[in-house]
N, C-alpha and C positions, 0 to 999 in steps of 0.2 A: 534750945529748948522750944518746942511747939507747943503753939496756947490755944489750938483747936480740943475741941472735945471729942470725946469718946464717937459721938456720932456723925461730928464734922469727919473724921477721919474712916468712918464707915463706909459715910455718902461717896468718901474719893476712892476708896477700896473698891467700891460695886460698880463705881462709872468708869475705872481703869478697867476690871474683868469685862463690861459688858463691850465696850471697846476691840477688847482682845475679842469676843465672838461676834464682833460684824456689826454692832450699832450705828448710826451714823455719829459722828462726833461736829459738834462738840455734842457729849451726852446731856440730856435733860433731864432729870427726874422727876415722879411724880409722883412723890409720898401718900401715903395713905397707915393712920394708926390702925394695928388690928385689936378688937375689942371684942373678949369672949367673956361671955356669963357675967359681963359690968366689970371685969378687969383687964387690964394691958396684957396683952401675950405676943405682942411684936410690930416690924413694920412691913408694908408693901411697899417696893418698888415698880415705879412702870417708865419705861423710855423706849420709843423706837419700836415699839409691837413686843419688846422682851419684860417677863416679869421677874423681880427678886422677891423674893419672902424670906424674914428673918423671923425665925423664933426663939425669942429671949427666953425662955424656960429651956429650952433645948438647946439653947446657943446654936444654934443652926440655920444658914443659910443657905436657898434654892435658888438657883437660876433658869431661867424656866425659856427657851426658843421663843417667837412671835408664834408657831402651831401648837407649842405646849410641850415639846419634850425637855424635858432633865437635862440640861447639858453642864451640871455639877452642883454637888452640895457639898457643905465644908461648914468645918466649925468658925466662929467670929473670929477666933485668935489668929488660924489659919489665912481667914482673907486678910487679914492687919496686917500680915507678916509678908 
């Protein structure tokens, strides 16, 4: 049974995919809370020039190139899995 949390096993989910698109490893993350209108609506990832954005209202997470294109969105269950 694993006693990581929800987010602990997020962080490994995003730095496995960003890995698989060409990060340097070991991946580093660089969190950042996003805060809209004075409430929590997700988090930013940055490592290695690539960005993640997760949106908790939408369950949806972006992977975003070092130039900024899309290179997959998916829902949270989806990267977990």
């Amino acid at each position: 049974m694993s006693s990581s949390s929800p987010i602990e096993r997020m962080r490994v989910a995003i730095a496995t995919q960003l890995q698989q698109f060409g990060a340097k490893q070991p991946v580093e993350l660089h969190e950042t809370l996003l805060i809209r209108n004075g409430l929590f609506c997700g988090r930013k990832f940055q490592s290695d020039g690539h960005l993640v954005v997760w949106f908790i209202e939408e369950d949806e997470i972006k992977f975003f190139s070092p130039c900024g294109e899309l290179l997959k969105s998916a829902s949270a269950i989806e990267c977990l899995s």
